[in-house]
C-alpha positions as CSV (number, residue, x, y, z in Angstrom):
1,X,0.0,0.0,0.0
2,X,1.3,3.7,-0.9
3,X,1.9,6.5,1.5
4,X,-1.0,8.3,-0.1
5,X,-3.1,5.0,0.6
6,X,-2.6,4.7,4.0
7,X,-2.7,8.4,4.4
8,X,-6.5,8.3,3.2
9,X,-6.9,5.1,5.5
10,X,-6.0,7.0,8.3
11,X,-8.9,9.5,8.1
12,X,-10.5,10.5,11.2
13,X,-14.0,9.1,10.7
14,X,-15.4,12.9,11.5
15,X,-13.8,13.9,8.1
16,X,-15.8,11.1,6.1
17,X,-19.2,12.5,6.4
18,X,-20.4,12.5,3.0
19,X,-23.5,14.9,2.5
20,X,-26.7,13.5,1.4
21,X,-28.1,15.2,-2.0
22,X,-24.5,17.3,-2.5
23,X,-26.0,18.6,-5.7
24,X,-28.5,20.8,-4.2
25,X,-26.1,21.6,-1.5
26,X,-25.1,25.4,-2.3
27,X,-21.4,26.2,-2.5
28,X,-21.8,29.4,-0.2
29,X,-23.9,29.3,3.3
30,X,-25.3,32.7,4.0
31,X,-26.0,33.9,7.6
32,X,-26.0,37.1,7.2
33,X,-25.2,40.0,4.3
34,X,-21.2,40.1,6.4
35,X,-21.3,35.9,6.9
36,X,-20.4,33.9,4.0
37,X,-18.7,30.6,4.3
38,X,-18.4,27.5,1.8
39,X,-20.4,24.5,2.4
40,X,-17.0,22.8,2.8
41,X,-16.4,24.9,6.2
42,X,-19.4,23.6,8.0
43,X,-18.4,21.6,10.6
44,X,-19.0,17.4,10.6
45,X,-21.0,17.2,13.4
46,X,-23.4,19.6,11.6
47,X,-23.2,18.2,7.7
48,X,-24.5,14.9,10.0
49,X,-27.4,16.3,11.8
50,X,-28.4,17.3,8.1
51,X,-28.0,14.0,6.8
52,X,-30.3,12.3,9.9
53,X,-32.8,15.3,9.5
54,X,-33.3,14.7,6.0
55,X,-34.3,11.1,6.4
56,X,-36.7,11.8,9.2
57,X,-38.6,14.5,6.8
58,X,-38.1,12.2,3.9
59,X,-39.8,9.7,7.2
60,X,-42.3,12.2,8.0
61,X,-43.7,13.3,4.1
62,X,-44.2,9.8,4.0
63,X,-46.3,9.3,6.6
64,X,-48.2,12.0,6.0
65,X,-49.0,11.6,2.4
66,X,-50.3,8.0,3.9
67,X,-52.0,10.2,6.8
68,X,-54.3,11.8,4.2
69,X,-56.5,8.4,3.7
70,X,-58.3,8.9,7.6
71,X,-59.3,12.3,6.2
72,X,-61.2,10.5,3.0
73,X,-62.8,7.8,4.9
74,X,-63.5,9.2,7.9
75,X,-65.3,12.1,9.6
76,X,-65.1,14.2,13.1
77,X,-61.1,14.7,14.1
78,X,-59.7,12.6,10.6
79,X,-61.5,14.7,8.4
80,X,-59.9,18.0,10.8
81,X,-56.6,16.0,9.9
82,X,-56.8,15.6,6.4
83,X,-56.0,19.7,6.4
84,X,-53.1,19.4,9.1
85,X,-51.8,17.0,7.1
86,X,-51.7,19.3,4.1
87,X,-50.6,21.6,6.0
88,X,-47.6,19.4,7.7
89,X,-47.2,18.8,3.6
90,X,-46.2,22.1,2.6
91,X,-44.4,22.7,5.6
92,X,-42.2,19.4,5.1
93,X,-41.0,20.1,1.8
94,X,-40.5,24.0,3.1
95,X,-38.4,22.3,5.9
96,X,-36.6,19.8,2.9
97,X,-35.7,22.8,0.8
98,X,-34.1,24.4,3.7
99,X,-31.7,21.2,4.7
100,X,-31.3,20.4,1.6
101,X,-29.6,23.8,0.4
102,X,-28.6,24.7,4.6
103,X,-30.4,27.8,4.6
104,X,-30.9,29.1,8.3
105,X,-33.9,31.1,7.7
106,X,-35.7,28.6,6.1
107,X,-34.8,26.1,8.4
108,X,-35.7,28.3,11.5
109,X,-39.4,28.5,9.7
110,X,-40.0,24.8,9.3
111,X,-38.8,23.9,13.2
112,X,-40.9,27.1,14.4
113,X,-43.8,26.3,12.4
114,X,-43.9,22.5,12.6
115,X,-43.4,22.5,15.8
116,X,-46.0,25.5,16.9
117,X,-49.2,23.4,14.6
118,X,-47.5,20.1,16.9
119,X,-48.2,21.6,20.0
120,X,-51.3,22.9,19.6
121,X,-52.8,19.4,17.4
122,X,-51.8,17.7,20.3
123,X,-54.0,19.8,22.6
124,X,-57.0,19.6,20.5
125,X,-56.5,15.8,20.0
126,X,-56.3,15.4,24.1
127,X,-59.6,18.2,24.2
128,X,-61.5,15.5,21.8
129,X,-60.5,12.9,23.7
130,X,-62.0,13.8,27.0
131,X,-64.7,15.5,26.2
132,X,-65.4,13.9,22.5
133,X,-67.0,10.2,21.3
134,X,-64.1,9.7,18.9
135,X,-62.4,6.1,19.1
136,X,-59.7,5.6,20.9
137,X,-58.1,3.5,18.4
138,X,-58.1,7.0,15.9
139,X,-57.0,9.3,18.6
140,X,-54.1,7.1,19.3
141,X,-53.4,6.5,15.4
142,X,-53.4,10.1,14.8
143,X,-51.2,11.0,17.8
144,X,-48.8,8.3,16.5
145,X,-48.7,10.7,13.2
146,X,-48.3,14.2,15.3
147,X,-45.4,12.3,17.4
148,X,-43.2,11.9,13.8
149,X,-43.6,15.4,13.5
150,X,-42.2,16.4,17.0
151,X,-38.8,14.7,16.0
152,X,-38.6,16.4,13.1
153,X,-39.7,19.7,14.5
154,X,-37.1,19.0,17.7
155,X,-34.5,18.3,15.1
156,X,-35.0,20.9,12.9
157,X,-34.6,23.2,15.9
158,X,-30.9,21.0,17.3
159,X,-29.8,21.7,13.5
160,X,-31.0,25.3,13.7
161,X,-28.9,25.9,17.5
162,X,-26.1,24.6,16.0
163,X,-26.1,26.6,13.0
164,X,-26.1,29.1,15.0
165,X,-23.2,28.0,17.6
166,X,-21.0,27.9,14.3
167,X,-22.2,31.2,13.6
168,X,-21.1,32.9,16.7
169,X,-17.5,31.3,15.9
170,X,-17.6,34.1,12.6
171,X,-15.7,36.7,13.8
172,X,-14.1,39.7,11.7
173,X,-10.9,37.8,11.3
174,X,-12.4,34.4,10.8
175,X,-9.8,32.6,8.0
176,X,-13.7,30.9,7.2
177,X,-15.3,33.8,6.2
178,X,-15.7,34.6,2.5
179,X,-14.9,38.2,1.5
180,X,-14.9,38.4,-2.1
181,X,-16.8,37.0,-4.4
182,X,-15.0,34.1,-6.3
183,X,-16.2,31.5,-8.0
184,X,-15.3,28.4,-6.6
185,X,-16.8,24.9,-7.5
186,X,-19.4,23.2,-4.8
187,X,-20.1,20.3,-2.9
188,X,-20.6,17.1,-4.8
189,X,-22.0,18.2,-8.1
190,X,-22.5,22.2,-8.3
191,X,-21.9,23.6,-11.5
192,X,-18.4,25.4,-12.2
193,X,-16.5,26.7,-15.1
194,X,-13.8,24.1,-16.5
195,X,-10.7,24.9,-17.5
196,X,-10.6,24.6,-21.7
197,X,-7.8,22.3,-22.7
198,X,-6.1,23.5,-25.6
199,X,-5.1,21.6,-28.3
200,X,-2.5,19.1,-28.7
201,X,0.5,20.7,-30.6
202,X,3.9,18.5,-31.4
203,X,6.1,21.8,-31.6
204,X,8.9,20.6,-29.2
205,X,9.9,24.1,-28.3
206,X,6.6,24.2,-26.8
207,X,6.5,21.0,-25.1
208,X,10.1,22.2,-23.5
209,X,8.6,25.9,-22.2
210,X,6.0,23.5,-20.9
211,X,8.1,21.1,-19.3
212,X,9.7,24.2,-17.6
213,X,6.7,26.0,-16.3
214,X,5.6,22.7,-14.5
215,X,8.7,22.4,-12.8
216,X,8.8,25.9,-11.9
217,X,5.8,25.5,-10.5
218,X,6.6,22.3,-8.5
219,X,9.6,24.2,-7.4
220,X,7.2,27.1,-5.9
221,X,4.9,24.8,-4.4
222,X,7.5,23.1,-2.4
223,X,9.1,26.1,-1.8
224,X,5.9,27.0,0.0
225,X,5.4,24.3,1.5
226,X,9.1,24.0,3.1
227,X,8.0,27.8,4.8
228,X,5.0,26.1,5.9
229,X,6.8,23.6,8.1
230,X,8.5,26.6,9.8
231,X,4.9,27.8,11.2
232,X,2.8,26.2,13.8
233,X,-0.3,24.9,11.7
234,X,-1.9,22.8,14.4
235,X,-4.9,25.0,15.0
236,X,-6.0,24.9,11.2
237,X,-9.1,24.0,10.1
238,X,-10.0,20.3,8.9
239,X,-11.2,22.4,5.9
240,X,-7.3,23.4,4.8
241,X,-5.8,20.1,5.1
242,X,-5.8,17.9,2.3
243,X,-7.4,14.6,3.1
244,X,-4.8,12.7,1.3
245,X,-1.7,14.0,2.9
246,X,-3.3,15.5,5.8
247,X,-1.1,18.6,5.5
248,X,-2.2,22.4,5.2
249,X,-2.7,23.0,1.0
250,X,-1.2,25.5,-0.8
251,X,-2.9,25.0,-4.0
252,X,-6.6,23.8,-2.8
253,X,-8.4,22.2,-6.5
254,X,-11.9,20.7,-6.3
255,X,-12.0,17.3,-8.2
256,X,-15.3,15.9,-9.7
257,X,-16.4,14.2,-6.1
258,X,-16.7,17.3,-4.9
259,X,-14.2,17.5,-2.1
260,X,-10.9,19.5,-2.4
261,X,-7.4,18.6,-2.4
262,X,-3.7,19.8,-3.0
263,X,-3.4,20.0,-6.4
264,X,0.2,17.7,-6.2
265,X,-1.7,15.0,-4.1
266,X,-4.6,14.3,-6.5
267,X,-2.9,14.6,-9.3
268,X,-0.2,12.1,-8.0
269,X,-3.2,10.0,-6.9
270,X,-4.8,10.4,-10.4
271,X,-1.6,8.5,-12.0
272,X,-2.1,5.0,-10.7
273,X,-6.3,5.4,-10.2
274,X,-9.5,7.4,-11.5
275,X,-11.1,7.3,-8.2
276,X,-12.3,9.5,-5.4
277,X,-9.6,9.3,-2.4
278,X,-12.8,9.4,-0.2
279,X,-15.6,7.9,-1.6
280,X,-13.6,5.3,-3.8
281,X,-16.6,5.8,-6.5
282,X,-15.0,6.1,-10.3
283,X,-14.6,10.2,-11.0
284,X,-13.0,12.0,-14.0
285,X,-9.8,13.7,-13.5
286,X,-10.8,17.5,-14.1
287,X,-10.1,19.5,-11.3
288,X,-11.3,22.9,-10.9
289,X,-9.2,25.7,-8.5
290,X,-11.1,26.3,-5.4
291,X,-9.9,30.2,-5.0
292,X,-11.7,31.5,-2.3
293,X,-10.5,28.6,0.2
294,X,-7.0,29.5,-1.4
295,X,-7.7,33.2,-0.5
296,X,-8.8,32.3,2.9
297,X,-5.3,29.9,3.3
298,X,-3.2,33.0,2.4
299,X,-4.8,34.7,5.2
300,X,-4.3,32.2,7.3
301,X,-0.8,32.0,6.4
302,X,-0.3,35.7,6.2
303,X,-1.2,36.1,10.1
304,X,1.4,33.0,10.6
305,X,4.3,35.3,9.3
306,X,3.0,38.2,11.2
307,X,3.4,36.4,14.5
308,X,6.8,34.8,13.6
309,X,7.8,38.4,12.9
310,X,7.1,39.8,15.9
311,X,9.1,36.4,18.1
């Protein structure tokens, strides 16, 4: 087994959480107009409370859409719950939209919502029962259905605290915040601008200047990253370490599974295999800079220097 093998075998399990849907996954996850982070920079424990919240509202539209039926045979309180469930409906796929793209806002109106109509269906189901001749078999049934839609609302509102935990974490000089506005390719799928390839030419003068500007640039890079080792690194992100070499990146690229690496690593990896380091699945070889976590790297890297300077 390579180095870069058993580098990639040696992943903390927290940096192997693969999101569910990437494609609808934004690039960019807005708080605020002055908070703008990649989808990349959201922290593991977070991407998995998404994952587990989308299954119990894929769970909960299921149920309700089955839900409707007491409201079509049925009278009294079924009938009453054909319209919740409509209701629970629209408010589901609201609440889907919003995990499915992590949009805060969204997701804060889902859990509030959801979990307001809960609270007070569950009063008027407890009202009928005392004082109503409904069976107890429906009440029960029904409360079954409402009780699905308390974990999702009490989930929704655990995903929406610690959204906003990370938030708090965004100060001014956060090396996660994004400043400019770069394009950079997104999680698992989100369309980006590939690089054209030009066309093959057998001129050999060119295929000598080339041959020169690629070791140039392999010279720079390990120039860079020879400074690097001269800085203490350990409090940078999981999100500026490659996941192949576990080391700080100096030129981040996205590859077609959506995750990004140093540009050496992948393409090294690239040589002997056309598969994701992480997910193992088959993947073409394009790779697309990722600029802004670049840009936030520099930064990173910039305030390293500053505080060596002033030793």
């Amino acid at each position: 087994m390579s180095d870069l093998e058993s580098n990639v075998e040696n992943i903390p399990t927290t940096a192997l959480v693969q999101p569910l849907f990437p494609k609808y996954l934004h690039e960019r996850v807005k708080f605020d107009a002055d908070k703008v982070v990649l989808a990349s920079s959201i922290p593991q424990d977070i991407m998995m409370q998404r994952n587990i919240l989308i299954r119990w509202i894929q769970f909960e539209l299921a149920e309700t859409f089955a839900g409707l039926s007491f409201g079509f045979i049925r009278s009294g309180i079924a009938k009453t719950s054909l319209f919740l469930n409509l209701l629970l409906l629209f408010l589901g796929c609201c609440g889907m939209a919003g995990v499915l793209t992590m949009a805060p806002m969204l997701v804060a109106f889902h859990a509030m919502a959801l979990f307001s109509i809960c609270v007070l269906f569950g009063m008027y189901i407890v009202l009928i029962a005392l004082t109503g001749d409904e069976s107890w078999w429906l009440l029960m049934a029904i409360f079954a259905f409402i009780t699905v839609d308390y974990v999702v609302a009490w989930k929704s509102m655990k995903l929406l605290r610690a959204l906003a935990s990370f938030e708090k974490t965004l100060t001014e000089d956060s090396p996660l915040l994004i400043r400019n506005s770069v394009p950079v390719a997104g999680v698992g799928g989100t369309r980006a601008e590939l690089p054209r390839s030009s066309p093959p030419t057998n001129n050999n003068s060119n295929s000598r200047s080339s041959n020169n500007r690629g070791q140039a640039y392999t010279a720079n890079i390990e120039s860079q990253m020879l400074q690097i080792e001269n800085y203490d690194t350990s409090d940078a992100p999981n999100q500026f370490l490659c996941p192949i070499a576990l080391s700080l990146m100096v030129d981040p690229v996205v590859a077609m599974d959506g995750h990004t690496y140093e540009r050496m690593n992948i393409e090294n990896w690239f040589k002997t295999k056309k598969t994701s380091p992480l997910t193992r699945s088959k993947i073409k070889t394009q790779l697309v800079p990722n600029q802004a976590l670049k840009s936030q790297i520099q930064e990173y890297l910039d305030v390293k220097r500053r505080a060596n300077t002033d030793i």
